[in-house]
Structure formats: C-alpha cells, structure tokens
N, C-alpha and C positions, 0 to 999 in steps of 0.2 A: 292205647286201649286195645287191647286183643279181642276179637270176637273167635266163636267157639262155632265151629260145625257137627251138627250131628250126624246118623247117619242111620236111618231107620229101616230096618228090612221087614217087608209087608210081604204076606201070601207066598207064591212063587217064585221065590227072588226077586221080586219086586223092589226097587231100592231108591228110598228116596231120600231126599238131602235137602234138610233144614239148616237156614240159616236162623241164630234165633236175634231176635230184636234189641236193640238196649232198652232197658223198662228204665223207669224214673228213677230208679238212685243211680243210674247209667249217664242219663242225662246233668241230674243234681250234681258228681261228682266232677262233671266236665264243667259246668259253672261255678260251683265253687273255687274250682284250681283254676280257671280266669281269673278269677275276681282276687285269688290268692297271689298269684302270679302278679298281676297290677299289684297292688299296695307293696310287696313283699319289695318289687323293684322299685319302686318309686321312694320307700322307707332309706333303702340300703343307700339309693342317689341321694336323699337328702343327706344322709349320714355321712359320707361321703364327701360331701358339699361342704359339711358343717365343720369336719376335720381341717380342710383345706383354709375355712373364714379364720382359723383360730391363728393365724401368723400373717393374714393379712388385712389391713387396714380399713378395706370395704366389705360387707358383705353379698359379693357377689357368688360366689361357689355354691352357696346352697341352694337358687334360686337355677342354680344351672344342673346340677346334679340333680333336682327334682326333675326337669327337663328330660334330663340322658335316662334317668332312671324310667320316667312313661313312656320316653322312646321304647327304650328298652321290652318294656314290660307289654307296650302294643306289638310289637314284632313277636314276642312271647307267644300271646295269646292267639295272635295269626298262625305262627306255623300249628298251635294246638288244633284249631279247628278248621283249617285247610287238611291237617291228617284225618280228623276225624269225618270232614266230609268225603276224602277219599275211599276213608275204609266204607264209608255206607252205600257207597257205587257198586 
C-alpha cells in the first residue's frame, strides 16, 4: 500500500507537508485481502491435499494440506500487516 505525500505552499514560501491518512476503504481493503489471503491459501492446501488422497489409501493429505495451507496464509497476512504497520510510523 503506497501512501502519497503532499506538499502545500502557504503565504511566503511557507511549506508544509502533509501526510494524508488511510480512510475506510484504505482500511476495508487491507481486511478484505487478509481475509482473502487465508481462505485463498488454505482452499489451494486443501486442493492440494485432495490431489495427493486420490492414489493413496488413507486420507491423510488433505487434512495436512489444509494445515500448510493456514500456515501459509498466517504468515501471509503477518507480513501484510507488519508492512503496513510500518508504513504508518
């Protein structure tokens, strides 16, 4: 997520520097893409999983592949919002 700097010149070369805020679909779109991020990985792990069950005897893969996939998709959503907490510093 890029934030944007302004740069306003007041009176006498007066010069001041806005950062501007994220507003609510700033917000919305960063929990949406979590939330999209989980399922999207954890869909692909089951899939995954399910391909693996179809030549073997037990069904164990799928159950594991959902597993790898929220791994996955936890780590995802961490680095999203470790970046975004940085950019707000």
């Amino acid at each position: 997520m890029q934030i944007l700097r302004c740069t306003i010149i007041k009176g006498a070369g007066e010069i001041v520097s806005k950062k501007p805020r994220g507003g609510f679909l700033a917000i919305a779109g960063v929990i949406l893409s979590l939330g999209f991020n989980l399922l999207g990985s954890a869909l692909i792990g089951m899939y995954i999983g399910s391909l693996l069950d179809r030549n073997s005897p037990t069904r164990i893969y799928t159950p594991i592949g959902l597993i790898f996939g929220l791994v996955v998709g936890f780590h995802r959503a961490w680095i999203i919002v470790r970046n975004m907490m940085n950019e707000r510093k």
